[in-house]
Jmol script that loads the backbone (N, CA, C; Angstrom):
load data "model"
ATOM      1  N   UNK A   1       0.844  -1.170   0.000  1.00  0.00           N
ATOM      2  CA  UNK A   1       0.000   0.000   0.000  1.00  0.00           C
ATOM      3  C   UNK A   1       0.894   1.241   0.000  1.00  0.00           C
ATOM      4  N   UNK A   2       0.020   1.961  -0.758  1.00  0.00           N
ATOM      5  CA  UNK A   2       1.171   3.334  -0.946  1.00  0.00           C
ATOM      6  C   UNK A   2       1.285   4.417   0.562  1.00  0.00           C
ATOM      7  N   UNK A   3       2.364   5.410   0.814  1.00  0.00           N
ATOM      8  CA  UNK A   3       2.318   5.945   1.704  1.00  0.00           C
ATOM      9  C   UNK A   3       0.910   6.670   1.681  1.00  0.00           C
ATOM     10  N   UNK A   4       0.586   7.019   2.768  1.00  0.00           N
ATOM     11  CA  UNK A   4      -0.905   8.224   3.053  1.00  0.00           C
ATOM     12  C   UNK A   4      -1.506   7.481   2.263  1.00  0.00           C
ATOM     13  N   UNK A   5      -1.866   6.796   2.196  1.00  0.00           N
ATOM     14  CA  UNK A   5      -3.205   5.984   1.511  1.00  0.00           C
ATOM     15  C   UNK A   5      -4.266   6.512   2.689  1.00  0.00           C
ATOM     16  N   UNK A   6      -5.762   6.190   1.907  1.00  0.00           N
ATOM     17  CA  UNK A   6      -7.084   6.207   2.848  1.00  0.00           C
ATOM     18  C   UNK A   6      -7.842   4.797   2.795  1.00  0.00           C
ATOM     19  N   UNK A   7      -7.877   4.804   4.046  1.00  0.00           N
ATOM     20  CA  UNK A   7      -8.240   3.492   4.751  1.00  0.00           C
ATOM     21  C   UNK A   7      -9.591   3.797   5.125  1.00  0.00           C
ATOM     22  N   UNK A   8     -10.257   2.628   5.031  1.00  0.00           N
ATOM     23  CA  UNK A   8     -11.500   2.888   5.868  1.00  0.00           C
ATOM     24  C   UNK A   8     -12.086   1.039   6.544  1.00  0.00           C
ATOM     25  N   UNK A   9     -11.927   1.516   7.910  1.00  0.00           N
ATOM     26  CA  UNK A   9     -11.862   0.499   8.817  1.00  0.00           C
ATOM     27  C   UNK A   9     -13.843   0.411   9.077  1.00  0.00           C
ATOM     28  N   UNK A  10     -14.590  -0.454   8.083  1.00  0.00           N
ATOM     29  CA  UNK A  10     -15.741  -0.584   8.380  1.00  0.00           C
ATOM     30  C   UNK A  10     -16.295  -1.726   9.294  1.00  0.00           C
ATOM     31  N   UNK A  11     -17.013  -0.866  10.548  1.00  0.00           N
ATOM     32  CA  UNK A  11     -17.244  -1.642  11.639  1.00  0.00           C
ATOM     33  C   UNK A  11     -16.255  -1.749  12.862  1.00  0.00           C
ATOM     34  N   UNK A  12     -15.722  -0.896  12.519  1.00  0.00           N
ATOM     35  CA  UNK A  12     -14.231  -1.025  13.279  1.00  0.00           C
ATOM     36  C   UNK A  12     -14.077  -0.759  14.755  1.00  0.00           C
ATOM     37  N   UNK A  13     -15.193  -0.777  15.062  1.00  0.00           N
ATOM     38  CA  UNK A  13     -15.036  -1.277  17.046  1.00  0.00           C
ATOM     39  C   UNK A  13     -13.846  -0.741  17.756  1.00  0.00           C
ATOM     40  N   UNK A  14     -13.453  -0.897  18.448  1.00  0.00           N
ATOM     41  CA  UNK A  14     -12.880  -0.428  19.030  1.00  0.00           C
ATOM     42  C   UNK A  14     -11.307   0.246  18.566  1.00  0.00           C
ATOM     43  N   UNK A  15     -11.068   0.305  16.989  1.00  0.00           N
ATOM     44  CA  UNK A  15     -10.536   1.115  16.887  1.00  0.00           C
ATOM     45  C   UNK A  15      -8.950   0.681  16.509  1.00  0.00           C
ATOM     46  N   UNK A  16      -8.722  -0.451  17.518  1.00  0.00           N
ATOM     47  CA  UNK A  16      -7.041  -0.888  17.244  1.00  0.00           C
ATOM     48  C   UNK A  16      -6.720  -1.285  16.002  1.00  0.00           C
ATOM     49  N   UNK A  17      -7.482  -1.838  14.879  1.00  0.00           N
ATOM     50  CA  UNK A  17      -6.827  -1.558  13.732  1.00  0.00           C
ATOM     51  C   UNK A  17      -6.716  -0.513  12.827  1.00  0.00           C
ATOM     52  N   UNK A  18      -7.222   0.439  13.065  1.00  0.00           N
ATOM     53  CA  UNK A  18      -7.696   1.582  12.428  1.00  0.00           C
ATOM     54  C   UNK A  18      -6.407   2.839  12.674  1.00  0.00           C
ATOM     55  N   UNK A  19      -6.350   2.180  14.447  1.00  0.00           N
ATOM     56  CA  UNK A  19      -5.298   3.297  14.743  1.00  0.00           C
ATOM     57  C   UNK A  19      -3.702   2.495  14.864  1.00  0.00           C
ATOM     58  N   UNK A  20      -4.052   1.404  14.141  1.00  0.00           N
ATOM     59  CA  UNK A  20      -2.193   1.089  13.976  1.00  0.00           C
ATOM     60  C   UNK A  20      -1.836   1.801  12.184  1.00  0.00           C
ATOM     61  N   UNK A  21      -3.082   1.325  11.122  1.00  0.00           N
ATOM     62  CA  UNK A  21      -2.792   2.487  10.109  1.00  0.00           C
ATOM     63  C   UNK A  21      -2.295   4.207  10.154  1.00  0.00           C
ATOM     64  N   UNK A  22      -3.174   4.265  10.967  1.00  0.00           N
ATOM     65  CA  UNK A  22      -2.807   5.798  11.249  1.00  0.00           C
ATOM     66  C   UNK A  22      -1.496   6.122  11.696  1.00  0.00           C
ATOM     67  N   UNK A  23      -1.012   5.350  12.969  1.00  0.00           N
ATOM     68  CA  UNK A  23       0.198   5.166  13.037  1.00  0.00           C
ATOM     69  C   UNK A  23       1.318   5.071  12.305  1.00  0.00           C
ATOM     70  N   UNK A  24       0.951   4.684  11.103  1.00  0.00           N
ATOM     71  CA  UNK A  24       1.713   4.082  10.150  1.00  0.00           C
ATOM     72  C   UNK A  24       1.882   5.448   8.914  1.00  0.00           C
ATOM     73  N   UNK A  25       1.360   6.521   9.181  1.00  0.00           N
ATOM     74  CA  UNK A  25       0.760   7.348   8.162  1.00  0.00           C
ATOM     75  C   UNK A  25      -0.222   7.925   7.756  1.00  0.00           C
ATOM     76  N   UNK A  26      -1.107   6.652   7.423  1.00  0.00           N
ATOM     77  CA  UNK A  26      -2.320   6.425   6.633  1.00  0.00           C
ATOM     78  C   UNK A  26      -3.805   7.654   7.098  1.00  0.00           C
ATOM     79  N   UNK A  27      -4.570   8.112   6.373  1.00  0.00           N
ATOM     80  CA  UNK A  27      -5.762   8.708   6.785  1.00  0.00           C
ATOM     81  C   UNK A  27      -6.877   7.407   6.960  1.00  0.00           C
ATOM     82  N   UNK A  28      -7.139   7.571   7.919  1.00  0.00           N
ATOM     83  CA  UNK A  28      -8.221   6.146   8.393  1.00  0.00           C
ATOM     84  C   UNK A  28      -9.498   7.017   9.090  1.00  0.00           C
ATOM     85  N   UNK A  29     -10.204   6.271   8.227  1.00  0.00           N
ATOM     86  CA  UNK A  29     -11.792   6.709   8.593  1.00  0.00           C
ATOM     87  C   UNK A  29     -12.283   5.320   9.139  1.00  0.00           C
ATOM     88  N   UNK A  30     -12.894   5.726  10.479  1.00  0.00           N
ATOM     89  CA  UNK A  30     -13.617   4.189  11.616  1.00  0.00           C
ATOM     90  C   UNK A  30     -15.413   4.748  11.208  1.00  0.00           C
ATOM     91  N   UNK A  31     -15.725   3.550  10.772  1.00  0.00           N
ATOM     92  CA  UNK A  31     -17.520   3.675  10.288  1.00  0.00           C
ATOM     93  C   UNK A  31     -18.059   2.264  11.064  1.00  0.00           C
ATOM     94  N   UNK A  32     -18.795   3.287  12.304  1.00  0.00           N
ATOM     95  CA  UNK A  32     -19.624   2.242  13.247  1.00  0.00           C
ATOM     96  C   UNK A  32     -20.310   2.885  13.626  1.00  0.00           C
ATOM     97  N   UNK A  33     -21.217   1.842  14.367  1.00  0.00           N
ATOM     98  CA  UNK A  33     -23.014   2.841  15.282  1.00  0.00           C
ATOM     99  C   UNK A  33     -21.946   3.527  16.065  1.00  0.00           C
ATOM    100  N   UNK A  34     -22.963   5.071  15.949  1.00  0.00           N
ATOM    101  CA  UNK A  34     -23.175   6.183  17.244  1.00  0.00           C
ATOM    102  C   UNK A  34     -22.010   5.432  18.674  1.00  0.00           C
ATOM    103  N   UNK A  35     -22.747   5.117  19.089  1.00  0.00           N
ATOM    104  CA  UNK A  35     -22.148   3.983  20.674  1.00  0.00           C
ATOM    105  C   UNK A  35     -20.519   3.991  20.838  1.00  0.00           C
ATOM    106  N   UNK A  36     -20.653   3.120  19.394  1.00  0.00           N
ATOM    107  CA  UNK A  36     -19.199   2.702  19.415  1.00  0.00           C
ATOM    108  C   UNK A  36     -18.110   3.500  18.687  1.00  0.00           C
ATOM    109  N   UNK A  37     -18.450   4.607  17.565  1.00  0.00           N
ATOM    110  CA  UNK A  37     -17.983   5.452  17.665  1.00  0.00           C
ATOM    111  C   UNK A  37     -17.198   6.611  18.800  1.00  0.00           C
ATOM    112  N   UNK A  38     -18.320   6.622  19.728  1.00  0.00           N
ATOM    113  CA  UNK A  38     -17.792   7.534  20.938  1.00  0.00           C
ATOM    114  C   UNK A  38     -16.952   6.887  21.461  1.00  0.00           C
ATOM    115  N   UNK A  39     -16.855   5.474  22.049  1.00  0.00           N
ATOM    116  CA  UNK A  39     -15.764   4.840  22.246  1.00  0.00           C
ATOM    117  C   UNK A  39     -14.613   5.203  21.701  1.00  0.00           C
ATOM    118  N   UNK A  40     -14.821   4.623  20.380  1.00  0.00           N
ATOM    119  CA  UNK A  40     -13.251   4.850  19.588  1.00  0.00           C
ATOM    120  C   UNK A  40     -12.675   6.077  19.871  1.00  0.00           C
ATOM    121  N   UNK A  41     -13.529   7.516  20.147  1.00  0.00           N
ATOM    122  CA  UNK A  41     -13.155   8.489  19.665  1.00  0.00           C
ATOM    123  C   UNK A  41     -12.452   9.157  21.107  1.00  0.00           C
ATOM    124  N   UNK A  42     -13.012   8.368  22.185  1.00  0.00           N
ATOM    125  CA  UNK A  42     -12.864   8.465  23.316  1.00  0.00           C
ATOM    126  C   UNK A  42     -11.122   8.099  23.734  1.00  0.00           C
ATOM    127  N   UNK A  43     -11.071   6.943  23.200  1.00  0.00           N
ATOM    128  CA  UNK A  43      -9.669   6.111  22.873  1.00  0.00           C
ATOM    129  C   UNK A  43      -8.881   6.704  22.027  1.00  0.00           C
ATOM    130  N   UNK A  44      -9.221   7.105  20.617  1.00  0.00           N
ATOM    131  CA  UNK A  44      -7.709   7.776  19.775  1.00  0.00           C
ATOM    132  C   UNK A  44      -7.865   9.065  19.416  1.00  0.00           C
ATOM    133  N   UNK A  45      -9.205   9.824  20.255  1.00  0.00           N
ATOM    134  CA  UNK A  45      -8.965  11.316  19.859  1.00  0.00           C
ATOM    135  C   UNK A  45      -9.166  11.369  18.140  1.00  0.00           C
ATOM    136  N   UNK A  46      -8.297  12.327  17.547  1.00  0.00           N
ATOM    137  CA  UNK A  46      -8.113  13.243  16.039  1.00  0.00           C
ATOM    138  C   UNK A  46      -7.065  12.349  15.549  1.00  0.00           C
ATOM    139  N   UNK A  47      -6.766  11.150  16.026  1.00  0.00           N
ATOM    140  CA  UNK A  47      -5.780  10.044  15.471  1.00  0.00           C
ATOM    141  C   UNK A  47      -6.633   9.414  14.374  1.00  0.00           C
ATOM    142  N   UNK A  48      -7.866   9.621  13.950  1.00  0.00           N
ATOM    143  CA  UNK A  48      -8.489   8.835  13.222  1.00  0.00           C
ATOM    144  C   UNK A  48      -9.780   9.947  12.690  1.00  0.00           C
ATOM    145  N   UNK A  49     -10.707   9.517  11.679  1.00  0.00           N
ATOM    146  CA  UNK A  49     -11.970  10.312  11.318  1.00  0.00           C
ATOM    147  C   UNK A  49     -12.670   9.043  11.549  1.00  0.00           C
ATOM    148  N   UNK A  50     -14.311   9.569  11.589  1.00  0.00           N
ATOM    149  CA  UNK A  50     -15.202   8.803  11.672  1.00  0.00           C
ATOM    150  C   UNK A  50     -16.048   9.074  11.400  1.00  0.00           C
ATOM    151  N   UNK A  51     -17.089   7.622  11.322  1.00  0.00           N
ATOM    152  CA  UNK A  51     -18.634   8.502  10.684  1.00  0.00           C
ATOM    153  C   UNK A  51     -18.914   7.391  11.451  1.00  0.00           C
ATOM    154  N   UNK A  52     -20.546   7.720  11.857  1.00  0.00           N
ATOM    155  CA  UNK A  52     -21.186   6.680  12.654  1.00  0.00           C
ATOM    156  C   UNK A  52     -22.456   6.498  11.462  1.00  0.00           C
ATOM    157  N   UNK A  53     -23.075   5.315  12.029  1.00  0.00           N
ATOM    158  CA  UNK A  53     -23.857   5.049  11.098  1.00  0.00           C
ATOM    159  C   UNK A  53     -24.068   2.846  11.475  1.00  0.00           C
ATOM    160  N   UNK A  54     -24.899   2.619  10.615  1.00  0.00           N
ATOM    161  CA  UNK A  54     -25.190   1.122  10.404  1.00  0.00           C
ATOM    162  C   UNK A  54     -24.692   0.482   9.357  1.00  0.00           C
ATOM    163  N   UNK A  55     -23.684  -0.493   9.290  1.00  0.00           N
ATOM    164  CA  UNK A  55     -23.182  -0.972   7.830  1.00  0.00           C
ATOM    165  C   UNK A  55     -24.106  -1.650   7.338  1.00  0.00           C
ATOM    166  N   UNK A  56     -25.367  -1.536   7.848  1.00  0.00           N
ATOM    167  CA  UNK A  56     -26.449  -3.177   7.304  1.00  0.00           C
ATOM    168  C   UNK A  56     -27.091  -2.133   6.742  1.00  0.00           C
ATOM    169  N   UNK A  57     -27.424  -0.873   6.556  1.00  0.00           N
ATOM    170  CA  UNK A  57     -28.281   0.208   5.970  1.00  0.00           C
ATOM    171  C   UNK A  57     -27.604   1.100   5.658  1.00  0.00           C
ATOM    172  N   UNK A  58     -26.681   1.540   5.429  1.00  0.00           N
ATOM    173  CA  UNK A  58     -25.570   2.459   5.185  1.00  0.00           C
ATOM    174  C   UNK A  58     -25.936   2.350   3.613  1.00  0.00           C
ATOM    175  N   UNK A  59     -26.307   2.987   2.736  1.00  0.00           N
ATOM    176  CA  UNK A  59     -26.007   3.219   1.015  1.00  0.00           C
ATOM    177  C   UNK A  59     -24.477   3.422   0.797  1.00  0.00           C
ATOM    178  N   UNK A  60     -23.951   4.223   1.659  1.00  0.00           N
ATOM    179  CA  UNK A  60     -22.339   4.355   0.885  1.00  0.00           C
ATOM    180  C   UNK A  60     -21.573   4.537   2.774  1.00  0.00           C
ATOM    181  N   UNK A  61     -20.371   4.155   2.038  1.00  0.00           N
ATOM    182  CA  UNK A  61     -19.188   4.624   3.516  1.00  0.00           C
ATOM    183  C   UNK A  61     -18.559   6.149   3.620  1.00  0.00           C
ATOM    184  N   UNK A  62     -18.530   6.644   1.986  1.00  0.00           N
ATOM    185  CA  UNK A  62     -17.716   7.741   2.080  1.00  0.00           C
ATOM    186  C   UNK A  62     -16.659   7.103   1.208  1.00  0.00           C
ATOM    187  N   UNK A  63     -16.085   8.211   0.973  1.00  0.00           N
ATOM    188  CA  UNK A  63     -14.393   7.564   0.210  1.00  0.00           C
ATOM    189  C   UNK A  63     -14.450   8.801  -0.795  1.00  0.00           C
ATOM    190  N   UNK A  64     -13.370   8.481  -1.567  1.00  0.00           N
ATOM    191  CA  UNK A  64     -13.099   6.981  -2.698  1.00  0.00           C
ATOM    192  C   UNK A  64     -11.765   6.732  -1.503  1.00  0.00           C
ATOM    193  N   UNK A  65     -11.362   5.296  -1.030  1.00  0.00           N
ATOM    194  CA  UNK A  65     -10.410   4.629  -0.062  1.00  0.00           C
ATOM    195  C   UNK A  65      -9.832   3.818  -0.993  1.00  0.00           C
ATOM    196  N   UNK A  66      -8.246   3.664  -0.767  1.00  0.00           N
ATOM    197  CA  UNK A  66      -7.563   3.031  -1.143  1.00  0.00           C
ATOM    198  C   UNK A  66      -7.761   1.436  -0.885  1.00  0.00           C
ATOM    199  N   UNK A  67      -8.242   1.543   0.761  1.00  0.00           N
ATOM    200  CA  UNK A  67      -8.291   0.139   1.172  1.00  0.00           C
ATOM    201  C   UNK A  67      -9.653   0.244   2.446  1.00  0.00           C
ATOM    202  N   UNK A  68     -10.498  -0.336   2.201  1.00  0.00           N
ATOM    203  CA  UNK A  68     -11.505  -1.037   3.190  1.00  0.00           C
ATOM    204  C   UNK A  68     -11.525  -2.381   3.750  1.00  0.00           C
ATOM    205  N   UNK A  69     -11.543  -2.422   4.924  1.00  0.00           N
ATOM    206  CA  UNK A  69     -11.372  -3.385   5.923  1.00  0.00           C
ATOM    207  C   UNK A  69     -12.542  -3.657   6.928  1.00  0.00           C
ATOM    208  N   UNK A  70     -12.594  -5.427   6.819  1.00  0.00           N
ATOM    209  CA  UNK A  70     -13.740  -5.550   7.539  1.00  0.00           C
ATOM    210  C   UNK A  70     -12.887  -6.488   8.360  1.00  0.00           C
ATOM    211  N   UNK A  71     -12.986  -6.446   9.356  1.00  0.00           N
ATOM    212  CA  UNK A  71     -12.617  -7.397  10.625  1.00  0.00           C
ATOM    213  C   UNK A  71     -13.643  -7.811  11.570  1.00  0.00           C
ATOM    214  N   UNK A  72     -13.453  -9.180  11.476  1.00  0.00           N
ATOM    215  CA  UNK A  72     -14.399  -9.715  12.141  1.00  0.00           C
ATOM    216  C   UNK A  72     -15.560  -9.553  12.202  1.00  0.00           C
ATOM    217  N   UNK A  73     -16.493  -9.269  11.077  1.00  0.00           N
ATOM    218  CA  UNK A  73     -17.739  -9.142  10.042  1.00  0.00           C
ATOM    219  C   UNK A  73     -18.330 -10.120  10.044  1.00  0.00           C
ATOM    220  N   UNK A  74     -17.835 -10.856   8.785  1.00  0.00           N
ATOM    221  CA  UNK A  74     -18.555 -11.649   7.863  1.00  0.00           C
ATOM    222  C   UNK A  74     -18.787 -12.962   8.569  1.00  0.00           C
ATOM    223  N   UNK A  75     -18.692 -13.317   9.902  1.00  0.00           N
ATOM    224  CA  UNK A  75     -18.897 -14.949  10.056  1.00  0.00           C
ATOM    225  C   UNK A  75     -20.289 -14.876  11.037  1.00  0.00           C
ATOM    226  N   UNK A  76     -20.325 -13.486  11.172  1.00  0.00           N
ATOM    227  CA  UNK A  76     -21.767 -13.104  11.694  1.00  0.00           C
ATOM    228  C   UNK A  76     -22.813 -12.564  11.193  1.00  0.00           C
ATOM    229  N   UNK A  77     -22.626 -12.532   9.770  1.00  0.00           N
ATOM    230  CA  UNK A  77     -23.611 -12.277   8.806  1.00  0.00           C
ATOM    231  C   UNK A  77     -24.120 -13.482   7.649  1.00  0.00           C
ATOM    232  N   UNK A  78     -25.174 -13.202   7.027  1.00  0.00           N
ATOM    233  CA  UNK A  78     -25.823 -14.121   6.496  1.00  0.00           C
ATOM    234  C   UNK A  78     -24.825 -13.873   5.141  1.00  0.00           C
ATOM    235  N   UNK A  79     -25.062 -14.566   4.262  1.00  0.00           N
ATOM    236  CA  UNK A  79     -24.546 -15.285   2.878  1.00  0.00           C
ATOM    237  C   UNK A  79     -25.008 -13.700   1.847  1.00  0.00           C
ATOM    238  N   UNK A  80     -25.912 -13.546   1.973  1.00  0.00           N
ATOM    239  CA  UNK A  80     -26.610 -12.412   1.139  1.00  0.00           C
ATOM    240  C   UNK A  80     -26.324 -10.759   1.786  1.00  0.00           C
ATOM    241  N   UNK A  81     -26.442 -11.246   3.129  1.00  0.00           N
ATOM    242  CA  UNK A  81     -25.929  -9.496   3.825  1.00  0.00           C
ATOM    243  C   UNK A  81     -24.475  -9.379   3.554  1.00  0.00           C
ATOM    244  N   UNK A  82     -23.554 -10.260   3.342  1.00  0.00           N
ATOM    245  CA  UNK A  82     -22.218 -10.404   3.239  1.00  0.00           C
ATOM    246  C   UNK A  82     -22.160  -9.732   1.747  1.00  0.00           C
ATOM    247  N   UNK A  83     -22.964 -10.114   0.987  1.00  0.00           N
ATOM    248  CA  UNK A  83     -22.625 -10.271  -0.338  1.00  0.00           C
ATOM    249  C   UNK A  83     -23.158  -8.530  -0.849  1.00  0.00           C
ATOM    250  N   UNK A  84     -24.190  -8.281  -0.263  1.00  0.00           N
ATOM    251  CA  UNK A  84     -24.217  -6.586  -0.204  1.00  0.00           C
ATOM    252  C   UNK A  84     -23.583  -6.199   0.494  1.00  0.00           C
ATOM    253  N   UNK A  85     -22.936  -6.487   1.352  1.00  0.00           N
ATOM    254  CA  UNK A  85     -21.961  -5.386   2.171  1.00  0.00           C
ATOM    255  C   UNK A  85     -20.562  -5.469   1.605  1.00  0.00           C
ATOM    256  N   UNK A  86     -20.143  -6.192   0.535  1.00  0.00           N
ATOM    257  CA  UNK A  86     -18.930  -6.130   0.004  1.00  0.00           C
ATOM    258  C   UNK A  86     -19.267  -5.516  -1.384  1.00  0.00           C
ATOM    259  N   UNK A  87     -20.797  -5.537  -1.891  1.00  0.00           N
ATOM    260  CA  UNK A  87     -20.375  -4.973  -3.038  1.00  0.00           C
ATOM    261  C   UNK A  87     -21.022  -2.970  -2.123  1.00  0.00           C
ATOM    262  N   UNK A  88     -21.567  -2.720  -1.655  1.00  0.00           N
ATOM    263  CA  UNK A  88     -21.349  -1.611  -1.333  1.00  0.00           C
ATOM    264  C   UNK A  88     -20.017  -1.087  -0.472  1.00  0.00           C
ATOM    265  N   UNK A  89     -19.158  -1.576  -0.065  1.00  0.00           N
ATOM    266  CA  UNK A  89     -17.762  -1.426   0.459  1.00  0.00           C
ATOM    267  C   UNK A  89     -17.108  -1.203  -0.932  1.00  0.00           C
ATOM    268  N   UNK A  90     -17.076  -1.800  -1.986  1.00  0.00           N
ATOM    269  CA  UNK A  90     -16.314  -1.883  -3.588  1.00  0.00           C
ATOM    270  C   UNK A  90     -16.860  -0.682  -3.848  1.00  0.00           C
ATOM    271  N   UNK A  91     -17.832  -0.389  -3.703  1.00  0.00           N
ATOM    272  CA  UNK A  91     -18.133   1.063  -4.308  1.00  0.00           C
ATOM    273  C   UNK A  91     -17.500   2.146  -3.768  1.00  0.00           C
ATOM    274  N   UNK A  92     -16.889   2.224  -2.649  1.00  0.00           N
ATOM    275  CA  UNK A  92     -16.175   3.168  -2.143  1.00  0.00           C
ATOM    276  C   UNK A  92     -14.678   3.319  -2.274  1.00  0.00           C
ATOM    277  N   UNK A  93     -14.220   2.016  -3.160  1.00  0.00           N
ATOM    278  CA  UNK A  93     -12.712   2.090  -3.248  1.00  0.00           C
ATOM    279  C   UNK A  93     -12.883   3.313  -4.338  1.00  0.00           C
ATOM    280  N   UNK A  94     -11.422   3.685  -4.327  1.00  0.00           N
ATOM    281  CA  UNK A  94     -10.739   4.110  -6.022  1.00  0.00           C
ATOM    282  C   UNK A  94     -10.480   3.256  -6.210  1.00  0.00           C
ATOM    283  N   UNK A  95     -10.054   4.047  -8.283  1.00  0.00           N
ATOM    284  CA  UNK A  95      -9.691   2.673  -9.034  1.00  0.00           C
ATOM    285  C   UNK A  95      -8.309   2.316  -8.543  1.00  0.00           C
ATOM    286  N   UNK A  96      -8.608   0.806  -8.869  1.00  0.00           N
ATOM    287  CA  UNK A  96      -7.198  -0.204  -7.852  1.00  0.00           C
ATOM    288  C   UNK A  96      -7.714  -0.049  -6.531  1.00  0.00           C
ATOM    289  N   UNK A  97      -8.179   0.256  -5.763  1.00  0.00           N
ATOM    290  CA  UNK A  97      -8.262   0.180  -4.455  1.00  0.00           C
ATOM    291  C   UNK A  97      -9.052  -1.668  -3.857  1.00  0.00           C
ATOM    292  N   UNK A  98      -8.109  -1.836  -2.370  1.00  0.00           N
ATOM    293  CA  UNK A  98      -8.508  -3.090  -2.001  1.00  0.00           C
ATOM    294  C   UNK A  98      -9.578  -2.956  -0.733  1.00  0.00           C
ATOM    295  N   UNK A  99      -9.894  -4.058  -1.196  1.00  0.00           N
ATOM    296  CA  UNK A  99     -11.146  -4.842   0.146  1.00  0.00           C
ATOM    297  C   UNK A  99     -10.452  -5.861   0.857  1.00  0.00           C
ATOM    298  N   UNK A 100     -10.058  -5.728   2.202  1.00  0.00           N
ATOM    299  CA  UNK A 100      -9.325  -6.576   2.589  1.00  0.00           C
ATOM    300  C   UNK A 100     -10.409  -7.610   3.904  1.00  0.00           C
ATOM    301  N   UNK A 101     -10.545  -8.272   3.799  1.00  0.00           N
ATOM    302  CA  UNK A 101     -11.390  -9.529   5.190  1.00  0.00           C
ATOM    303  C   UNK A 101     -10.370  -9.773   5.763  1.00  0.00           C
ATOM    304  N   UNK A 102     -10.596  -9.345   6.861  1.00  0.00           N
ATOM    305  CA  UNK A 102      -9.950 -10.643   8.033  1.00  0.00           C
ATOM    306  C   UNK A 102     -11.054 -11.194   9.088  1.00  0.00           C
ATOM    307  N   UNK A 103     -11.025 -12.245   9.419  1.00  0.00           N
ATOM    308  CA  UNK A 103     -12.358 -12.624  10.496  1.00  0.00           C
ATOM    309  C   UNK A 103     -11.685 -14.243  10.833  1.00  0.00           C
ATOM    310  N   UNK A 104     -12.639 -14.612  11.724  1.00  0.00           N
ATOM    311  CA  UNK A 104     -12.306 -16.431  11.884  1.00  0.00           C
ATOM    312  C   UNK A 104     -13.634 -17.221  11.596  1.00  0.00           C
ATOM    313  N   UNK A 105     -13.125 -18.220  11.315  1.00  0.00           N
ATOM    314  CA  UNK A 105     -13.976 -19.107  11.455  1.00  0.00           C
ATOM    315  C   UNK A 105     -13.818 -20.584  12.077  1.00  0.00           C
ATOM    316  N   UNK A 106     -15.139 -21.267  12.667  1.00  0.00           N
ATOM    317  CA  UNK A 106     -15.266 -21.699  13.413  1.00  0.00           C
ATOM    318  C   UNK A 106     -15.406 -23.570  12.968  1.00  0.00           C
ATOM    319  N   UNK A 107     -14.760 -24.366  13.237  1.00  0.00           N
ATOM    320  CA  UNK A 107     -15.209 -25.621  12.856  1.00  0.00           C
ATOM    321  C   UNK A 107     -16.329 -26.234  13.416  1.00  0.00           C
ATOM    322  N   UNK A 108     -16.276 -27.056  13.587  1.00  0.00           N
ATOM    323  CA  UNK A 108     -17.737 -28.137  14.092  1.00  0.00           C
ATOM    324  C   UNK A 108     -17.203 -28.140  15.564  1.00  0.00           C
ATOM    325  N   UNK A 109     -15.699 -28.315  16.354  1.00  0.00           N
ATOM    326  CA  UNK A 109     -15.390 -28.011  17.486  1.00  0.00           C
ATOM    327  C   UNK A 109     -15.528 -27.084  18.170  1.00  0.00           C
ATOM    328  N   UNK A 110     -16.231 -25.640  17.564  1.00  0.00           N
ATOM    329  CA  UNK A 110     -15.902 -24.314  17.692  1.00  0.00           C
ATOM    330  C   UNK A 110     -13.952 -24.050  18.200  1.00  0.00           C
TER     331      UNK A 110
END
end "model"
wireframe off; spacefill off
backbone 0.3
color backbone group
């Protein structure tokens, strides 16, 4: 990823990945409910931007972002909410810009 890239950490809870980009350079925008926004904002201050809001009803995130990130998302969403919430996340890259997942998943052992 290029230097100062824009990041956008969707759903991004409490913030620690959002604010190791920033750390790093990067302009990082954290997009979560109201609630957890104040949290974050509570925690990294003007180290980060934000928008509050619902990713399950959200029309757009904002951008155009180099890179959007969902952490720990998708193994708590259905097959079809997954599948709109990545193509409305794609709409907010620029061109070339990535969608990056990270999350876990769970076997039959949990």
């Amino acid at each position: 990823m290029k230097p100062q890239s824009a990041v956008l950490d969707l759903g991004g809870g409490h913030g620690r990945y959002a604010r190791a980009f920033a750390d790093a350079g990067h302009t990082v925008t954290l997009f979560d409910q109201p609630a957890v926004v104040g949290l974050a904002r509570k925690r990294h201050g003007e180290a980060l931007r934000y928008i509050e809001g619902d990713f399950h009803e959200a029309d757009s995130f904002g951008g155009p972002y180099d890179l959007v990130m969902l952490c720990n998302i998708v193994h708590g969403e259905s097959a079809a909410a997954n599948a709109s919430l990545v193509a409305r996340a794609a709409r907010s890259l620029r061109s070339g810009g990535r969608l990056a997942i990270r999350d876990m998943f769970l076997d039959e052992h949990r």
